[in-house]
C-alpha positions in Angstrom: 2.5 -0.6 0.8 2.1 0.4 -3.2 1.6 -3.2 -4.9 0.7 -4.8 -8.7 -3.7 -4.2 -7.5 -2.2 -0.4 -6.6 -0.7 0.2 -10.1 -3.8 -1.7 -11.9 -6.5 0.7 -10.2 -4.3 4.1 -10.7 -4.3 2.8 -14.3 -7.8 2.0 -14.8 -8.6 4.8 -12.8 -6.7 7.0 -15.6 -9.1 5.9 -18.2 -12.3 6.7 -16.8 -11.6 10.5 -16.8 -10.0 13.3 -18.2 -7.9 14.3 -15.2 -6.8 11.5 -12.2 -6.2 12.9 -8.7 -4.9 10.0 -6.5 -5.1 10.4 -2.3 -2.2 8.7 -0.6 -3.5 8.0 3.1 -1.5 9.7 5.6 0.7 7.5 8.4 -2.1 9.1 11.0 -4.8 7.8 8.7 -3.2 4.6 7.9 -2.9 4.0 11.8 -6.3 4.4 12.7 -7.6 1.6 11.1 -4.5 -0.5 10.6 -1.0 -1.2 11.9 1.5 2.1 11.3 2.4 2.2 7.8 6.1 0.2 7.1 6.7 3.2 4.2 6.9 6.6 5.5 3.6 9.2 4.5 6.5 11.2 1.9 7.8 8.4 0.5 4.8 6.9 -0.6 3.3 10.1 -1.4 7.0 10.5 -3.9 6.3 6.9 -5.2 3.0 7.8 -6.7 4.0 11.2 -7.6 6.4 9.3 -10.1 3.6 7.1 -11.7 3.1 8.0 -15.3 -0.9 8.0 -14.9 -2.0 10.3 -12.1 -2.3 14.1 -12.9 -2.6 15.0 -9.0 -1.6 13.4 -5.8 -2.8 14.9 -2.6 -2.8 13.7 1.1 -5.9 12.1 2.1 -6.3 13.0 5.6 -9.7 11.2 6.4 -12.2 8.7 5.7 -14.4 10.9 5.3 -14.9 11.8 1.3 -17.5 14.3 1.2 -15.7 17.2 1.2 -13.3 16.6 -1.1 -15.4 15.4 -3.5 -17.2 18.4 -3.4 -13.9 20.6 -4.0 -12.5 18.8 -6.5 -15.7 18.1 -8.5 -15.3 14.7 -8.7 -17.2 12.8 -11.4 -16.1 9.2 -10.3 -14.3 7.6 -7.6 -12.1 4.7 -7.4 -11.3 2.7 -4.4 -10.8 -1.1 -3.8 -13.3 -3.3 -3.6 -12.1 -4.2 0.0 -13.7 -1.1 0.7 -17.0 -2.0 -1.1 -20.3 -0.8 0.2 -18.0 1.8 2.3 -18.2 4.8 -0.2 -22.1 4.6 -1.5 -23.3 7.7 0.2 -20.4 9.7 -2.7 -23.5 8.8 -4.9 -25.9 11.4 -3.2 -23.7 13.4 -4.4 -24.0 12.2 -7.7 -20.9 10.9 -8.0 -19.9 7.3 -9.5 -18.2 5.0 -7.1 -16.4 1.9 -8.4 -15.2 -0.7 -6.6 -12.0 -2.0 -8.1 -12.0 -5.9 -8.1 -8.7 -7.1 -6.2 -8.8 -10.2 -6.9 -7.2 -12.7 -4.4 -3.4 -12.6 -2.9 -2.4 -9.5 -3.6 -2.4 -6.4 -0.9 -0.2 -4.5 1.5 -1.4 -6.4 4.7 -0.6 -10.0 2.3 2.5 -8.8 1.1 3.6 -7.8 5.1 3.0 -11.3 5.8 4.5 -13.0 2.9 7.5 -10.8 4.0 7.4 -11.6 7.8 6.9 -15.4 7.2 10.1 -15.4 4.1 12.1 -13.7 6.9 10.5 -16.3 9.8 11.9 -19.4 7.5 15.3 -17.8 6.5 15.9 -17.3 10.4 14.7 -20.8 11.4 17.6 -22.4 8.7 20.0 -19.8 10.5 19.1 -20.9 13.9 19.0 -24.8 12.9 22.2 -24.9 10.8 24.5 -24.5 13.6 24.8 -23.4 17.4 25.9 -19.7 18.1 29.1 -21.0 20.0 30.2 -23.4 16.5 29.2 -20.6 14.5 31.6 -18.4 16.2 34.2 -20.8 16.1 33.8 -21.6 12.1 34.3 -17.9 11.7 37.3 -17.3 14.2 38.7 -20.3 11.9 38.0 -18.6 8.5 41.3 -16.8 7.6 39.1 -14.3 5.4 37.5 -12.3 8.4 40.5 -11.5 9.7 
């Protein structure tokens, strides 16, 4: 899920080189390692796409770096740094890795549950307001449904 700590990176990202190419996990990747994604693979791949700051945005299809790094001539990558210590072997390759500080609060799995328990609380005041049979009563009296 694209956050705030998403556009921050993308756009310090941009400023470390002279062309950005941003990798949008696939749903298949995303799954592997986490829950299926809750935006679809072309949607968030559009999303980014419409960012002012990347130059290229390609499917990343694996974990697995070294190739494309190697094709695309990197010079530096940038993940987040809930991925540090993941990406040092780039740097055999000569390649700069940075580790783009987070910070606390902010990311797709936090935002999911942010989401979840909003929508948990809004359905315990639903539930606790009043029973299914008076709330269907209340509306069969409410002349505006009809």
């Amino acid at each position: 899920m694209l956050h705030a700590n998403h556009l921050k990176m993308i756009e310090y990202a941009r400023a470390l080189g002279d062309i950005l190419i941003v990798g949008v996990n696939t749903d298949e990747l995303v799954a592997s390692y986490k829950s299926q994604p809750i935006i679809p693979f072309e949607e968030r791949i559009a999303l980014v796409k419409a960012l002012k700051y990347p130059d290229i945005v390609i499917p990343q299809k694996s974990l697995d770096h070294t190739d494309k790094v190697s094709k695309l001539h990197l010079d530096v990558f940038v993940v987040g740094d809930d991925w540090a210590g993941k990406y040092d072997y780039l740097q055999k390759s000569g390649v700069e890795v940075v580790y783009f500080p987070y910070g606390q609060g902010i990311s797709s799995s936090s935002l999911k549950q942010r989401i979840y328990d909003n929508y948990r609380k809004l359905q315990n005041k639903v539930d606790n307001h009043l029973p299914l049979d008076a709330r269907t009563q209340e509306l069969d009296k409410d002349e505006s449904y009809k």
